[in-house]
Structures are given as C-alpha cells and as structure tokens.
C-alpha atoms as a printed R data frame, in Angstrom:
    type eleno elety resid chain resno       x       y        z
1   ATOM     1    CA   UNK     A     1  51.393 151.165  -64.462
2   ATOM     2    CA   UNK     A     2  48.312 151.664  -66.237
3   ATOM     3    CA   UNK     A     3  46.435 148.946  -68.267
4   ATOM     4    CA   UNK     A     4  47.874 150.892  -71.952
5   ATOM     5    CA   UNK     A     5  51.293 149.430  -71.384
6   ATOM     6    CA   UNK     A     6  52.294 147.051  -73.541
7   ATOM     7    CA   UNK     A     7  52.725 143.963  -71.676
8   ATOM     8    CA   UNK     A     8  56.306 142.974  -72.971
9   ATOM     9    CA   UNK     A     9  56.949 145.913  -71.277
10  ATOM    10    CA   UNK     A    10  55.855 144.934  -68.169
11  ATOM    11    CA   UNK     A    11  57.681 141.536  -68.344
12  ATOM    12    CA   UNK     A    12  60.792 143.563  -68.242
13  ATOM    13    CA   UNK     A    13  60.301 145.608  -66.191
14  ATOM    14    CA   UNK     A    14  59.975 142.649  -63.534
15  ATOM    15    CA   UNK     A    15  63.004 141.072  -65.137
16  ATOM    16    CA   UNK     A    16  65.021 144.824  -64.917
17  ATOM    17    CA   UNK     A    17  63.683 144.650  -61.260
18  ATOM    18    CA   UNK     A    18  65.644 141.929  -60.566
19  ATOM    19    CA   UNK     A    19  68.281 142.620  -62.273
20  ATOM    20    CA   UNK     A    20  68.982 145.835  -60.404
21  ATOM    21    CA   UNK     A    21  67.868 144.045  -56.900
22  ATOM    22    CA   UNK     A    22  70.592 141.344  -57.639
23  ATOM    23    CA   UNK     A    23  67.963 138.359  -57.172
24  ATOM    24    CA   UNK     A    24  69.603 137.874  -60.887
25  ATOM    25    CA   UNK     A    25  72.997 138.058  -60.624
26  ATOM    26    CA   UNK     A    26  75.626 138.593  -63.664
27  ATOM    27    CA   UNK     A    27  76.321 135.527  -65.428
28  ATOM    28    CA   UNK     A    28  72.892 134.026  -64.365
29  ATOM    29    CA   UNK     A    29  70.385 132.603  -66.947
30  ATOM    30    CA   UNK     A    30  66.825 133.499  -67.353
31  ATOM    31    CA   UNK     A    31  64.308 131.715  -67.222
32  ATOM    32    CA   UNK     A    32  64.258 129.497  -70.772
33  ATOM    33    CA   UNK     A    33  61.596 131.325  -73.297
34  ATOM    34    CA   UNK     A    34  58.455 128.498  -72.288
35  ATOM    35    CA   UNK     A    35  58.990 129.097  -69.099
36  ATOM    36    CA   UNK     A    36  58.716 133.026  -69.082
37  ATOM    37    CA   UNK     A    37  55.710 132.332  -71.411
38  ATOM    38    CA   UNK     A    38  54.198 130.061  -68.531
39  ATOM    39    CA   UNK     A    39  55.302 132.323  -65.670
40  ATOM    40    CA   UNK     A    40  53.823 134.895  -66.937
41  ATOM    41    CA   UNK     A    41  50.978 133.541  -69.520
42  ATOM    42    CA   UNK     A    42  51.728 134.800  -72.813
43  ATOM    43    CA   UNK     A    43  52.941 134.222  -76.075
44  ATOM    44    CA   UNK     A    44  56.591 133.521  -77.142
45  ATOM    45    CA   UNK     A    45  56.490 136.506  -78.984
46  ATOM    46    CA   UNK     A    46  55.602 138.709  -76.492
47  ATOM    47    CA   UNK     A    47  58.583 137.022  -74.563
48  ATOM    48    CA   UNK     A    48  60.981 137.775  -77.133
49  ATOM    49    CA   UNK     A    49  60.020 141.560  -77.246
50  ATOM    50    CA   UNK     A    50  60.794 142.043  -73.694
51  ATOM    51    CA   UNK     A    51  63.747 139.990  -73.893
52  ATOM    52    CA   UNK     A    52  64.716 142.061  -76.291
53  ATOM    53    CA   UNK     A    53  64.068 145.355  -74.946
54  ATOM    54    CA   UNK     A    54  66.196 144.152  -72.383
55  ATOM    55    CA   UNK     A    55  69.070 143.394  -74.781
56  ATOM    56    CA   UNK     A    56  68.736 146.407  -76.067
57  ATOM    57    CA   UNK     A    57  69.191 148.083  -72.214
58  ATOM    58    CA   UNK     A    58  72.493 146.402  -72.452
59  ATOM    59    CA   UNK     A    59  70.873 144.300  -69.610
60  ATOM    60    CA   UNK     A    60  71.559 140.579  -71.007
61  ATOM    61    CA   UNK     A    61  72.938 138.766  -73.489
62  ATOM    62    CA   UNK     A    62  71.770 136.182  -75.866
63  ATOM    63    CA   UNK     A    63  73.898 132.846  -75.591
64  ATOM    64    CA   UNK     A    64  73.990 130.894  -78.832
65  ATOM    65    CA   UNK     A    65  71.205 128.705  -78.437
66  ATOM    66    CA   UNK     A    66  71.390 128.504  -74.768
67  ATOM    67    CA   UNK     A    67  68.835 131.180  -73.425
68  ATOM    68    CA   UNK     A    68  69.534 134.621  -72.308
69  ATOM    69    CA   UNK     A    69  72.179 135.563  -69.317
70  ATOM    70    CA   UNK     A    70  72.863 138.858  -67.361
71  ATOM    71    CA   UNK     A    71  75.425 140.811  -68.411
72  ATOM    72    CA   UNK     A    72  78.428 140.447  -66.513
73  ATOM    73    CA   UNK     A    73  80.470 143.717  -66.290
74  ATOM    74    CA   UNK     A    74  83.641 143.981  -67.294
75  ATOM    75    CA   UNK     A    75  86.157 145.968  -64.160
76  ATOM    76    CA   UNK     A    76  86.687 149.300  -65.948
77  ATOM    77    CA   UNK     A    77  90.000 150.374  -66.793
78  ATOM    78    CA   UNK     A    78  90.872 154.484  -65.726
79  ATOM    79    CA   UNK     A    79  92.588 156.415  -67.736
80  ATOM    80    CA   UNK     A    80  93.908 159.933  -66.697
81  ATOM    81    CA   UNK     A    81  94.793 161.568  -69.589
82  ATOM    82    CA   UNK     A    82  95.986 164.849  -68.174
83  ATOM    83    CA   UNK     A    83  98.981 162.826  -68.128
84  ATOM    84    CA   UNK     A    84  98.854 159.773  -70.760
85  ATOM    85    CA   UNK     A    85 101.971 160.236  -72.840
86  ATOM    86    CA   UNK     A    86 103.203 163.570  -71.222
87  ATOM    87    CA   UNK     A    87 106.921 164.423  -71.476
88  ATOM    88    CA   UNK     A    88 107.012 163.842  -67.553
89  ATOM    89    CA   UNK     A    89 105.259 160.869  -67.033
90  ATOM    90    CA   UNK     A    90 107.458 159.272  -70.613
91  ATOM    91    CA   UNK     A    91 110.514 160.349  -68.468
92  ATOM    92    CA   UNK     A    92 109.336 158.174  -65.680
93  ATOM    93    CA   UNK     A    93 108.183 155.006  -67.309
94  ATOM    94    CA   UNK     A    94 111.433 152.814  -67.422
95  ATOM    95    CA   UNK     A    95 109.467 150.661  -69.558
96  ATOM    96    CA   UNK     A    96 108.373 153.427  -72.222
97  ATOM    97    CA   UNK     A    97 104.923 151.874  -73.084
98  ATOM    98    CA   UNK     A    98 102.416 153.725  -70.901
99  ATOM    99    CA   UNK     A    99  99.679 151.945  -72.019
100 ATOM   100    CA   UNK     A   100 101.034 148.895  -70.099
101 ATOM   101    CA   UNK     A   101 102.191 150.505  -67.486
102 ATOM   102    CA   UNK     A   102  99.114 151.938  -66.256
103 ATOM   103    CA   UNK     A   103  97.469 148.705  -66.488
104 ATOM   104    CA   UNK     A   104 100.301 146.961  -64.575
105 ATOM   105    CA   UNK     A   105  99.644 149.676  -62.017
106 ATOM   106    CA   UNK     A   106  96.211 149.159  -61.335
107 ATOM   107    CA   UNK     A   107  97.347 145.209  -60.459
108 ATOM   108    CA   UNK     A   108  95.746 143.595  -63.677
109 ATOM   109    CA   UNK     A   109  98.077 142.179  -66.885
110 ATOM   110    CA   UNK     A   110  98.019 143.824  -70.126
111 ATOM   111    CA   UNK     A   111  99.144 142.466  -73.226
112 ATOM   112    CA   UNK     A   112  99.071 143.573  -76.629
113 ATOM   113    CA   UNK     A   113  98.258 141.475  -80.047
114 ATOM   114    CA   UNK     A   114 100.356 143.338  -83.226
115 ATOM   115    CA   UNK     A   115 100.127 143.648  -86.880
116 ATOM   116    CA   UNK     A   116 101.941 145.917  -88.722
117 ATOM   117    CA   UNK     A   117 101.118 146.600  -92.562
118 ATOM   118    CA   UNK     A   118 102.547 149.422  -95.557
119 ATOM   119    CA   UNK     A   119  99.566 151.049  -96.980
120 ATOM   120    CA   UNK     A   120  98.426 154.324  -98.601
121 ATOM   121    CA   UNK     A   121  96.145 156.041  -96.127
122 ATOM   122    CA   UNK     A   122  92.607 156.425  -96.375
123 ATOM   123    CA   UNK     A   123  91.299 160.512  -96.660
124 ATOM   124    CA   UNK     A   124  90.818 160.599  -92.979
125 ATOM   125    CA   UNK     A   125  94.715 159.799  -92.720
126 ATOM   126    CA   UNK     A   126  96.333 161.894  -95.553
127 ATOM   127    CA   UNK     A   127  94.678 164.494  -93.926
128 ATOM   128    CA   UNK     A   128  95.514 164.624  -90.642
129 ATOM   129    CA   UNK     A   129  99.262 163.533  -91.347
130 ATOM   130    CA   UNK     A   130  98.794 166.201  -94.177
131 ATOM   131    CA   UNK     A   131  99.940 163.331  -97.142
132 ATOM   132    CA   UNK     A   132  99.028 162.994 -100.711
133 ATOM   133    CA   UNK     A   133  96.981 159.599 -100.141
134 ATOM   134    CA   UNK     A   134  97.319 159.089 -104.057
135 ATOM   135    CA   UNK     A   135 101.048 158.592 -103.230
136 ATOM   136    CA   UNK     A   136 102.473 158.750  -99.984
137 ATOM   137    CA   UNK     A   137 102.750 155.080  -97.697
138 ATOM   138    CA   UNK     A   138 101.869 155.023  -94.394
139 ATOM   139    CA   UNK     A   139 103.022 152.397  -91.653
140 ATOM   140    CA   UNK     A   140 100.210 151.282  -89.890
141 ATOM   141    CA   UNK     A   141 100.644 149.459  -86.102
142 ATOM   142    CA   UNK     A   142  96.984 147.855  -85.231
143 ATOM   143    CA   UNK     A   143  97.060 146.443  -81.584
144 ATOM   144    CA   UNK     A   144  94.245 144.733  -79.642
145 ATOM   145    CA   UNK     A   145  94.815 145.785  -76.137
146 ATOM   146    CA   UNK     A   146  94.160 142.519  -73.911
147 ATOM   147    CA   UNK     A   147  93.507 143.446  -69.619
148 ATOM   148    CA   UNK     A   148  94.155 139.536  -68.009
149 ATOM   149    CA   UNK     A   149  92.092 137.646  -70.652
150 ATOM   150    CA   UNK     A   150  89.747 140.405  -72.295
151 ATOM   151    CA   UNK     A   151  89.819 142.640  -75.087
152 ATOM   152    CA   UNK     A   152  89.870 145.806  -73.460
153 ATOM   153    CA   UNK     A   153  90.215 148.521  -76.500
154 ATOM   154    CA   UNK     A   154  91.688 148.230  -80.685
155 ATOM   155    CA   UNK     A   155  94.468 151.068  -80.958
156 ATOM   156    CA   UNK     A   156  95.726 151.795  -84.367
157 ATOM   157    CA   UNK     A   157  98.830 153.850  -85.117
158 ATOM   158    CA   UNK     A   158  99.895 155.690  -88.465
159 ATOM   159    CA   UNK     A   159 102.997 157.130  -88.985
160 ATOM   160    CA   UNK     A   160 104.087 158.557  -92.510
161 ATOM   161    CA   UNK     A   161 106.813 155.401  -93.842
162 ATOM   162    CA   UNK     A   162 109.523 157.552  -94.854
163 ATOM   163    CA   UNK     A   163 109.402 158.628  -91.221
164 ATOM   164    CA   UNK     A   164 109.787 155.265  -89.715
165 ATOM   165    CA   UNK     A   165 111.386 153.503  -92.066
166 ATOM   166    CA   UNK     A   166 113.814 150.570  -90.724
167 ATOM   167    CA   UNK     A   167 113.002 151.429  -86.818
168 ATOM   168    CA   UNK     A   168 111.225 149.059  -84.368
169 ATOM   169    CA   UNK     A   169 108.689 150.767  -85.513
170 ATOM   170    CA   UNK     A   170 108.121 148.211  -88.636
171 ATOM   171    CA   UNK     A   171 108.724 145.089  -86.589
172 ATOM   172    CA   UNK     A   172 105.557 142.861  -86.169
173 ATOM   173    CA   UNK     A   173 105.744 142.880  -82.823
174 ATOM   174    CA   UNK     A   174 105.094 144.770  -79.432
175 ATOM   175    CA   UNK     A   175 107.801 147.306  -79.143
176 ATOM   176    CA   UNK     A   176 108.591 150.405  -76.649
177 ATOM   177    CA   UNK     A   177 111.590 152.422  -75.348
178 ATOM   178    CA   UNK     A   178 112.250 154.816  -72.540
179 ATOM   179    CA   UNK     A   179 110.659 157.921  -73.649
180 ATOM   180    CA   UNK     A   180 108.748 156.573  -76.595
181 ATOM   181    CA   UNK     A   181 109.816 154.971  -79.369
182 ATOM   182    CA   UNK     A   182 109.224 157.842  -82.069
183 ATOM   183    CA   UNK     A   183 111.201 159.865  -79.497
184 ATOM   184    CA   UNK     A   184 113.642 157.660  -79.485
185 ATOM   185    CA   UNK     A   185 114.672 157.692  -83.214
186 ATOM   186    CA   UNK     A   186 114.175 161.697  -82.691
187 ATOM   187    CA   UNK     A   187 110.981 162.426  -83.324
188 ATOM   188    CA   UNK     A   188 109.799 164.237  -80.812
189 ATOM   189    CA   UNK     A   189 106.054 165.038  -80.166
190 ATOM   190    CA   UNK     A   190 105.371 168.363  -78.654
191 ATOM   191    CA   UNK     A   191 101.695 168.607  -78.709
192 ATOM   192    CA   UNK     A   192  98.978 166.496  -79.227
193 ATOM   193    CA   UNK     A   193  95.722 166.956  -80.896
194 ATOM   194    CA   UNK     A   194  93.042 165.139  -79.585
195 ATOM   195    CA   UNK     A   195  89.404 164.531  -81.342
196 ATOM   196    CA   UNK     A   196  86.656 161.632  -79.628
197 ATOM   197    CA   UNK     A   197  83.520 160.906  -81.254
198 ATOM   198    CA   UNK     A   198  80.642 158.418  -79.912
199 ATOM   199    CA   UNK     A   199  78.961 155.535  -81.918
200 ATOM   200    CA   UNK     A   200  78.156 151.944  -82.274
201 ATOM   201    CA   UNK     A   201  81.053 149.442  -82.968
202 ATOM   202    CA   UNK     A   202  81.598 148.232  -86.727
203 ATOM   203    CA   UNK     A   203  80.915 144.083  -87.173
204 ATOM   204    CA   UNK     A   204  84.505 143.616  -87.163
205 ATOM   205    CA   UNK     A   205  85.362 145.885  -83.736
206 ATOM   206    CA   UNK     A   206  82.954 144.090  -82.111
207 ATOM   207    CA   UNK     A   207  83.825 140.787  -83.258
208 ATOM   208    CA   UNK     A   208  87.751 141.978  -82.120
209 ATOM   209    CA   UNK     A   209  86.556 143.104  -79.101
210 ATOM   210    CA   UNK     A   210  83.752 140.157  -78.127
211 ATOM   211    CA   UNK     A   211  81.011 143.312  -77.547
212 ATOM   212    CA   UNK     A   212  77.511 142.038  -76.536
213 ATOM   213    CA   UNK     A   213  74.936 144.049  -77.726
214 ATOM   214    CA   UNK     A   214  74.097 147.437  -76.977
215 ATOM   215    CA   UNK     A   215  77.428 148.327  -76.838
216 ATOM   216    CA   UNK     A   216  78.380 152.228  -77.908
217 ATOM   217    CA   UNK     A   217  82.444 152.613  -78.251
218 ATOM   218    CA   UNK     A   218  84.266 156.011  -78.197
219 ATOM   219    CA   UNK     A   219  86.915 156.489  -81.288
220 ATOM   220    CA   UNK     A   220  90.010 158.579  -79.877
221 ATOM   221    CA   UNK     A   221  91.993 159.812  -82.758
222 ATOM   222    CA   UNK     A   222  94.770 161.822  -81.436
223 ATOM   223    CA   UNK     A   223  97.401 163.404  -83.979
224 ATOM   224    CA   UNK     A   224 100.726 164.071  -82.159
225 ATOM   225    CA   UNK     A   225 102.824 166.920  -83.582
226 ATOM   226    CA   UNK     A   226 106.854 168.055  -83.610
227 ATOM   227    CA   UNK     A   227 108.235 171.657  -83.205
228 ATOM   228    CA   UNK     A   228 107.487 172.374  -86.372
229 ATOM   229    CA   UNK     A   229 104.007 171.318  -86.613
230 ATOM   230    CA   UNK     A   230 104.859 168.390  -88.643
231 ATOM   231    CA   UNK     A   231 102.170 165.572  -87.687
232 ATOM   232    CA   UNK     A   232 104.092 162.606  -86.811
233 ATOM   233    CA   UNK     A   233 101.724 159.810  -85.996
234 ATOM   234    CA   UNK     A   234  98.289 159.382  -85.498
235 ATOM   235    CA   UNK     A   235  96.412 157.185  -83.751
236 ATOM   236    CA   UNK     A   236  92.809 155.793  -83.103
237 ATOM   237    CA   UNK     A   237  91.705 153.979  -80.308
238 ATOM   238    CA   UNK     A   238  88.182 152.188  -79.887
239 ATOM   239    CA   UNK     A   239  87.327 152.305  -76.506
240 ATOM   240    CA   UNK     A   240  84.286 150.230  -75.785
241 ATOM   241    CA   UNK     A   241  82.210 152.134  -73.427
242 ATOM   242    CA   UNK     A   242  81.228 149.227  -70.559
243 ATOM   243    CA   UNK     A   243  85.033 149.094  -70.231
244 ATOM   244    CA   UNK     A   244  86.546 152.271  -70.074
245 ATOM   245    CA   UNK     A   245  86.766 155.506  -67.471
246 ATOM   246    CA   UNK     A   246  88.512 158.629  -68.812
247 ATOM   247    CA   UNK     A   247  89.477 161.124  -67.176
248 ATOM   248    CA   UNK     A   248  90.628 164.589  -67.257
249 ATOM   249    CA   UNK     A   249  92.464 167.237  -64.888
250 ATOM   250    CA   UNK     A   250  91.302 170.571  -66.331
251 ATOM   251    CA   UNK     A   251  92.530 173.831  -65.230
252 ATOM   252    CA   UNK     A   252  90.180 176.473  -64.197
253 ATOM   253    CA   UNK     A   253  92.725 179.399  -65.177
C-alpha cells in the first residue's frame, strides 16, 4: 500500500489479516487498546478508528468494557421456501408448526417466546388486510424464534379479530395444529403474497435479537389470502442476516 493510506487503515488491515487467516479465532480478544497503540506506535485514537472500521466490517465486537472480540458466527438456519407453509408440506407436518419442524429437522431445538395483544393496526396493516385502521381490531401474535439458546428471527402475525375471535389463536401461548391453525378453524389460505425488503435493525430488534453491530436484517411480510381473495393474516418476520439462508426453487417454465 502506498504511503497516502491512512494508517488506521493499515492497522486493520493486519488485524482483518488475521482474522481471515484464523491466527484470531471467533470469540478471541484483541489485543487491549495500549497494547495495539504500543504494537504498532500510535495514538489511541488512531486505534479506535481501525477498531472501528473493523466493527463496522461486522468483523468484532465491542465487549462492555472488556476490549474488543471476533465475531463468532452464528450456524445459519436454511429455509426453503418453495415449500414453507405449502398445502403439501402442512399435510405432512403431524405437528402443524413448520417453523419448528424444520428446525427440529436440521438436529437443533427451536422454541418460541409469545405475546399476544388486541390492537387497531398501523397503515401498513389496514392495508394489506384491507381494514379501516380507524376502526377495525386486529389480533396480533409477536414470537421471538429461539434455535438452542439464540434468538434466531422476531415473527409477528396479524389476523383481522373478528376472524379469530375465541380460537387458539388468542391464547398467550405457542399454539399449532395439523394443517395450520387458521386452517383449522376454516380459514384456508390459498395463496400467499410475499414482499422482503433489506435494512438495519430498529434499537428494539436488535436488543430482541442480541445483534452486534453491523448487522443488516431482512423484513418478510407475507399476506396469505382465501378463495376469495380475502387477506387472512399477515405476517412479518425479521430475519437477521448473519443467521439466515433462504432459499428458493424457481421454475424456468
């Protein structure tokens, strides 16, 4: 490199280096801020630039008050969604929540944190479940998606109340049926709508989700419809993106 670059940017450089050559491995700590300064004789604020050029690279994390530490990475979980909540693979899942079963599948444990509130909807909402949001209530399932003992993704459900009302739909809990719930109180969802957007995570996702810096999510809001094109539920899902593999089987035809 020639003698214009910035010298922080050297520094990590060397610490990306060995990062990538494993001489630092995931969970490791750096060097403490004096003794990068030392190492590599200059100023703490010089160190803290490259440090935090390489927080920024999603590289390491800041430990409160104890230093900086590679990233460890999460095992991603892999989601085919040619199939996620198809007719075929509902019939199949004895269990009915195919969220858990695909996680059970892959040999890890999933569990699922619930709240359920009555609220009006926000605009977003009313109009994808097509609702007057001055009026109408909307039962709202939010669910922090747990893989073992992380916080894998936040999924959020909304179904119109007078739809739901009195099923195990309301109940505070984790719920599922063979088939689906909604399909088993006859509501039956014949197509699905499907809209993903990319951006950072809000304060609260990431403080749901324990995000270290650096960390983009995708927002999957998919609107699920009946025979009629009545929406029936919709449902957002914040998939942080140094946990998550989607995938698609697309026909060329």
């Amino acid at each position: 490199m020639g003698e214009q670059t910035p010298r922080y940017h050297r520094i990590a450089d060397d610490l990306r280096g060995q990062i990538e050559r494993g001489e630092l491995a995931p969970g490791q700590q750096l060097l403490t801020e004096f003794e990068l300064m030392e190492q590599y004789a200059v100023s703490r604020n010089t160190v803290r630039l490259a440090l935090r050029r390489l927080t920024d690279e999603g590289l390491i994390i800041a430990g409160q008050g104890r230093g900086s530490f590679v990233r460890k990475q999460l095992t991603p979980a892999v989601w085919d969604w040619s199939v996620l909540e198809s007719r075929s693979r509902h019939r199949s899942d004895a269990n009915g929540d195919q969220w858990a079963s695909v996680v059970a599948e892959s040999g890890r444990e999933p569990r699922q944190e619930v709240k359920v509130t009555i609220r009006r909807p926000s605009a977003e909402i009313a109009r994808q479940l097509q609702l007057d949001p001055e009026t109408a209530l909307t039962v709202v399932r939010e669910r922090v998606r747990i893989v073992d003992q992380d916080p894998y993704a936040l999924a959020d459900s909304y179904f119109p109340e007078e739809l739901v009302r009195g099923t195990a739909l309301m109940l505070p809990e984790d719920v599922a049926a063979p088939g689906g719930v909604l399909a088993s109180i006859g509501l039956i969802q014949v197509r699905y709508q499907d809209e993903i957007t990319v951006r950072m995570p809000t304060r609260g996702e990431s403080e749901k989700l324990g995000l270290p810096a650096a960390t983009p999510v995708a927002v999957h809001m998919r609107t699920g419809y009946d025979k009629g094109d009545r929406p029936l539920r919709v449902m957002i899902t914040i998939l942080p993106g140094d946990r998550h593999v989607i995938r698609y089987d697309v026909s060329a035809e």
